[in-house]
C-alpha positions as CSV (number, residue, x, y, z in Angstrom):
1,X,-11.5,-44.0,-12.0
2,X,-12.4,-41.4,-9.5
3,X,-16.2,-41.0,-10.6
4,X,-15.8,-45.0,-10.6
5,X,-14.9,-45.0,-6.7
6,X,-17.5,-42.9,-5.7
7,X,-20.4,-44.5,-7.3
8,X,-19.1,-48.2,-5.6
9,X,-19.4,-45.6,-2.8
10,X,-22.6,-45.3,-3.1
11,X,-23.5,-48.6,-4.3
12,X,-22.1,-49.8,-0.8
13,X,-23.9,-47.5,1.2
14,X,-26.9,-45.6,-0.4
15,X,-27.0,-42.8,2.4
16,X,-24.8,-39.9,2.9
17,X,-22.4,-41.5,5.8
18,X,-19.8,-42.6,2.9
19,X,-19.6,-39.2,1.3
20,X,-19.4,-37.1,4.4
21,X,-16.5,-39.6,5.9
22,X,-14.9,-38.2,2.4
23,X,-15.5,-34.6,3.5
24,X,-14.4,-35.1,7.2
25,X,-11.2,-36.8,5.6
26,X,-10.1,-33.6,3.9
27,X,-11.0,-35.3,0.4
28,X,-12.9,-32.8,-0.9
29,X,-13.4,-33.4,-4.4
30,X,-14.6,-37.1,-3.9
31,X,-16.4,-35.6,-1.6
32,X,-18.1,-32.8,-4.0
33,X,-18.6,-35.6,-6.5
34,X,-20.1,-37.6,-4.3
35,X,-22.8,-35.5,-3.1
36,X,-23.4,-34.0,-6.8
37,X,-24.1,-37.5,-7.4
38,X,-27.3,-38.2,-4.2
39,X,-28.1,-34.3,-5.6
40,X,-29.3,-36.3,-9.3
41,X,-31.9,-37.9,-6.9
42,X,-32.6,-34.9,-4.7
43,X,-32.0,-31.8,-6.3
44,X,-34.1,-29.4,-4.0
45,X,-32.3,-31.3,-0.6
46,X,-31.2,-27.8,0.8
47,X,-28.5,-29.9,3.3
48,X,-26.7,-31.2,0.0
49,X,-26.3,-28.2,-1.5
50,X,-24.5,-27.0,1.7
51,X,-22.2,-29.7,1.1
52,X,-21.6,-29.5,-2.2
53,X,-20.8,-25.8,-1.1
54,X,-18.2,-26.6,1.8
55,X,-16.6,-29.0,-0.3
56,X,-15.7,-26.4,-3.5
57,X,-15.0,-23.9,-0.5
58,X,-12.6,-26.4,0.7
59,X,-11.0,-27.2,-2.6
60,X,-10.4,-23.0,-2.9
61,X,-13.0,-22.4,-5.3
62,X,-15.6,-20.2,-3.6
63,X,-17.1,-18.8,-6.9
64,X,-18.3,-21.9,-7.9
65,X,-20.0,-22.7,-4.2
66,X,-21.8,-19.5,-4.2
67,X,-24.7,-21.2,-6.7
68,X,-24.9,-24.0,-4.8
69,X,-25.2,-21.4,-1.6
70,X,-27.7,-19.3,-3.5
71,X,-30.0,-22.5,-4.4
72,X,-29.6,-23.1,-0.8
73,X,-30.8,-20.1,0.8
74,X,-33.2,-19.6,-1.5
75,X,-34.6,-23.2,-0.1
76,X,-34.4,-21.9,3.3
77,X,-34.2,-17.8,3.3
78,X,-34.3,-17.9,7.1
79,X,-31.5,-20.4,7.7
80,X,-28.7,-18.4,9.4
81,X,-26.4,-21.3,8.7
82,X,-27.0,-20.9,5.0
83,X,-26.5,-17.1,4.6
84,X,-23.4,-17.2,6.5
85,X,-22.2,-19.8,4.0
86,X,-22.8,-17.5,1.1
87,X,-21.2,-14.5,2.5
88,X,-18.2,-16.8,3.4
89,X,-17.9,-17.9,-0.1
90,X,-18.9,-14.1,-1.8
91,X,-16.2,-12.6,0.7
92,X,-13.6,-15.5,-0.6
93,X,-14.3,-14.8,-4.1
94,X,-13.6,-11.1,-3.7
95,X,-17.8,-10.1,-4.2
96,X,-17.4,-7.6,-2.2
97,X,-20.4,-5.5,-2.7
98,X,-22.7,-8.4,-3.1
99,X,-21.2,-10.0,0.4
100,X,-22.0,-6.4,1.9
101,X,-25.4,-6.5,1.2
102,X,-26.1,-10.0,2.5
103,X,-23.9,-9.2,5.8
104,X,-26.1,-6.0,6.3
105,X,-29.0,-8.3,5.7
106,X,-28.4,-11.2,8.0
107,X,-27.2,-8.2,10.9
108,X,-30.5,-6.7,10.1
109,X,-32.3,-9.7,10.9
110,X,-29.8,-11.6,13.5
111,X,-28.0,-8.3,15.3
112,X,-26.0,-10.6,18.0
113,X,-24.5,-12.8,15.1
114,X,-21.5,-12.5,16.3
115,X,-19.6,-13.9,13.2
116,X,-21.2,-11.9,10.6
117,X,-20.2,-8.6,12.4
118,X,-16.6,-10.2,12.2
119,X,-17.1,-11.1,8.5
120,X,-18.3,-6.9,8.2
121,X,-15.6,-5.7,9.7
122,X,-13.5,-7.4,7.8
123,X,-14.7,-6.8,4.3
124,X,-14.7,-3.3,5.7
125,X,-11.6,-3.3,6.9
126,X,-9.8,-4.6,3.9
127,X,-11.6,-1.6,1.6
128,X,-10.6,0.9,3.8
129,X,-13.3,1.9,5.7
130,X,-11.8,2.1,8.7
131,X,-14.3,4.0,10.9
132,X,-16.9,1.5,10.1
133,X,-15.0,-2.0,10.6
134,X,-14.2,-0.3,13.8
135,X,-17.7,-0.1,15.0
136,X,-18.4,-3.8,13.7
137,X,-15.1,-5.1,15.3
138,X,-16.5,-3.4,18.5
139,X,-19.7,-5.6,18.2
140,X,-17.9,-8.7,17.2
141,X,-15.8,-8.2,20.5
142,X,-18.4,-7.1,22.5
143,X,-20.3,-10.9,22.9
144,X,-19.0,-12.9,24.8
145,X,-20.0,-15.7,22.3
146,X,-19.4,-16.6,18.8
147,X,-15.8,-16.5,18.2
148,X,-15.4,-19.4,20.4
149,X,-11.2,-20.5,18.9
150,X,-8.8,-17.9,20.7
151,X,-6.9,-17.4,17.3
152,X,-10.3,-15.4,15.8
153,X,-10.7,-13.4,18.4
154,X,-7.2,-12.5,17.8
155,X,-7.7,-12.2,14.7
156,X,-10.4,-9.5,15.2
157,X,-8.7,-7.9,18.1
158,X,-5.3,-7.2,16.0
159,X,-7.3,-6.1,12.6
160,X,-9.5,-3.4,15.3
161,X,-6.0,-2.3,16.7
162,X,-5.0,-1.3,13.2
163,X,-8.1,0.4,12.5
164,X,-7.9,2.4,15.8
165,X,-4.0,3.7,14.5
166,X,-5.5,4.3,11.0
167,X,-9.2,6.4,12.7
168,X,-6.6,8.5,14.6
169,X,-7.6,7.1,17.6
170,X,-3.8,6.5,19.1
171,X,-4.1,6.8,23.0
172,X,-6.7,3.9,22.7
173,X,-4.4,1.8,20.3
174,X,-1.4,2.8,22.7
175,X,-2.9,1.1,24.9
176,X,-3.9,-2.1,23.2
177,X,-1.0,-2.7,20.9
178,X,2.1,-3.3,23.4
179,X,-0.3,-6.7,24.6
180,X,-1.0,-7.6,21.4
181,X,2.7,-7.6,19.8
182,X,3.7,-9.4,23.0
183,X,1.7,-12.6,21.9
184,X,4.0,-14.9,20.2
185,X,1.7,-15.2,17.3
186,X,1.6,-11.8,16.5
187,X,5.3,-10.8,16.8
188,X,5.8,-11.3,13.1
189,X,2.6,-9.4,11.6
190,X,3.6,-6.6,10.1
191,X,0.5,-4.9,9.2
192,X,0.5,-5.1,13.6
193,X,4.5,-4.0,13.7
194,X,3.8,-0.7,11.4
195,X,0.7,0.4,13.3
196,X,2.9,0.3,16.5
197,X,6.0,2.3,14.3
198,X,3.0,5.1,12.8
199,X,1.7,5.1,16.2
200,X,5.2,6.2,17.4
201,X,6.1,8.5,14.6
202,X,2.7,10.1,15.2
203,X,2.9,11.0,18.8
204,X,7.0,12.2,18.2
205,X,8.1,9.1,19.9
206,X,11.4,8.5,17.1
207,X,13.7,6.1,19.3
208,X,11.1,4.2,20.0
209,X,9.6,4.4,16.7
210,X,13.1,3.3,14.9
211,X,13.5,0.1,17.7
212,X,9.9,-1.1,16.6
213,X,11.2,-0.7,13.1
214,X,13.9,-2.9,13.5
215,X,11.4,-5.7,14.7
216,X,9.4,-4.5,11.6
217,X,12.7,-5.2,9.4
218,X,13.0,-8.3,10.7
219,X,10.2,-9.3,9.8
220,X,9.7,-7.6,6.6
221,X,13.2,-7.6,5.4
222,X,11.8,-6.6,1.7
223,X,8.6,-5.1,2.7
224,X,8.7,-1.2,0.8
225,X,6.8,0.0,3.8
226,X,8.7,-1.3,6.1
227,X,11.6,0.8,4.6
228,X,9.4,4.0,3.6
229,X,8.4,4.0,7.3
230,X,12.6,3.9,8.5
231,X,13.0,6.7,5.7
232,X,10.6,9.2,7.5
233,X,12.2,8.2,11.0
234,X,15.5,8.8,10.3
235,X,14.4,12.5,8.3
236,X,13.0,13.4,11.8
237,X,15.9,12.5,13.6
238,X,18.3,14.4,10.2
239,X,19.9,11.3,10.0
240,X,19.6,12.5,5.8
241,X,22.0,9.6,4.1
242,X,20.4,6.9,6.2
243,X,16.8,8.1,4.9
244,X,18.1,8.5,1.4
245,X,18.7,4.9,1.7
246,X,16.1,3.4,2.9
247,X,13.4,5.5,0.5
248,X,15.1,4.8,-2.4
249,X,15.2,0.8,-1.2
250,X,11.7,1.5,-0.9
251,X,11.3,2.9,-4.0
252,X,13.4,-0.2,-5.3
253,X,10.6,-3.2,-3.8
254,X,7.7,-0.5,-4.8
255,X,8.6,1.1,-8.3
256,X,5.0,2.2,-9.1
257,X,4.4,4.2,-5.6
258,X,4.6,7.5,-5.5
259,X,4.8,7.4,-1.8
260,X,9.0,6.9,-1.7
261,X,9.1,8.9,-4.8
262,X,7.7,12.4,-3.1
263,X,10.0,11.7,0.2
264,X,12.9,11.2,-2.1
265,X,12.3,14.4,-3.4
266,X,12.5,16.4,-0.2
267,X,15.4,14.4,0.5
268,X,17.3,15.0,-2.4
269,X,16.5,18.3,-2.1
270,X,17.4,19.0,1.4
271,X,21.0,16.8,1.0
272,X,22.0,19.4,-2.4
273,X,21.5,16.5,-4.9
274,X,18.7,18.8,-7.3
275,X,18.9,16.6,-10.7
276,X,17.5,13.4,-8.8
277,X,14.7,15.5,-6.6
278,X,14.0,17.3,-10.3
279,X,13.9,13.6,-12.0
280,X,11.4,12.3,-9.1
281,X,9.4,15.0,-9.5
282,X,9.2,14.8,-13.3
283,X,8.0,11.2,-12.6
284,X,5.6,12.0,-10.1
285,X,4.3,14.2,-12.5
286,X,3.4,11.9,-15.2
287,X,2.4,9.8,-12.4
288,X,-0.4,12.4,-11.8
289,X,-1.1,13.1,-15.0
290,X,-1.7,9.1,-16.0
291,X,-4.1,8.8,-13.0
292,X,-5.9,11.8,-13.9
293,X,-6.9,9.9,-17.6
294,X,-7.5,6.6,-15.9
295,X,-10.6,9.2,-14.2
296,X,-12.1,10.6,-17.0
């Protein structure tokens, strides 16, 4: 019935204006099946392969865009438009290393593409490597072009606050964070929210540290960092019960971290109760020991 429609389509109006209607309508698969269908008849047109492209990317299925973004950029290997596309869709796919390379490649060759350094310092960012989608975010946020909707440059400016609390840079992300929870869209983001709490806990600050984690809480009501975070601030201010509590809630959302276990057992230990900081050591133990064959 479907492929039916789209062929009458067609029929109706031979040119692409039918098909892309489709795609501005949010129908994506008609859409895809449409321009699959003009690709029979022009299998090297570099502009339908983009399409066919944005249409799987809109239906969620960026691994099977990325051939039709290869074919495409290998039509046109200068086109920024089309090697943006492909990293889009390698980054959505979780390709990683291959969406690396091609990001490097087009910054190489295009150094004030502005959203290609955002794209880097994401991939980099959600890896880990923290220094280095710093220095990208610094470039993304440094034109004053390219992330022309407010909500990316948010976006960037939230995920480079973050990376300034996890590069130890905290007077420069004391000064940035405060603005940025106070936008409404950000009041809920808890990656955002536990910066702000380690940012506290690291510079001693534990009242202040505790109120943020009750915004953090609200938020996050089941969130295990959320409650490892509360653990640590109420050990610092020997509030011992109340810490017990919230690591082993922690413990409770996160069974296979050993990041509530170890606190549990210098709480447990320091409160008298030596069986339980005996059994989480035993744990982490085997915990150790499993991840040392997983390396070999």
């Amino acid at each position: 019935m479907l492929a039916s429609v789209i062929l009458f389509l067609l029929a109706t109006d031979p040119g692409r204006a039918a098909v892309e209607a489709l795609y501005q309508a949010g129908r994506y698969k008609e859409a895809a099946l449409g321009y699959i269908e003009l690709l029979r008849k022009a299998p090297d047109d570099a502009d339908l392969l983009d399409a066919v492209g944005r249409c799987l990317v809109g239906l969620a299925a960026p691994d099977r865009a990325i051939p039709f973004f290869e074919r495409e950029l290998a039509l046109r290997p200068q086109n920024l438009a089309a090697a943006r596309s492909l990293s889009e869709a390698l980054l959505e796919a979780g390709r990683f290393e291959e969406a690396h390379k091609l990001l490097t490649r087009i910054i190489a060759s295009a150094p004030s593409d502005t959203v290609s350094w955002a794209r880097l310092g994401t991939l980099l960012y959600q890896n880990g490597y923290y220094p280095a989608a710093l220095a990208a975010f610094n470039h993304t946020l440094a034109s004053e072009s390219g992330l022309e909707a407010e909500a990316a440059r948010n976006g960037i400016e939230v995920l480079r606050a973050i990376s300034l609390v996890q590069t130890g840079a905290l007077e420069e992300a004391g000064q940035v964070l405060p603005s940025l929870l106070a936008r409404p869209e950000n009041s809920t983001n808890l990656d955002l929210l536990l910066s702000h709490v380690r940012l506290l806990y690291e510079t001693g600050r534990y009242d202040e540290a505790l109120k943020q984690s009750d915004r953090a809480l609200g938020a996050g009501p089941a969130n295990a960092a959320v409650h490892l975070w509360r653990a640590r601030l109420f050990q610092q201010t020997n509030e011992i019960t109340r810490a017990v509590a919230e690591a082993e809630r922690s413990r409770q959302l996160a069974p296979s971290s050993p990041a509530p276990r170890g606190l549990l057992v210098r709480l447990y230990q320091k409160a008298g109760r030596t069986e339980d900081a005996a059994r989480e050591a035993g744990w982490l133990r085997e915990h150790e020991s499993a991840h040392q064959q997983e390396l070999r």
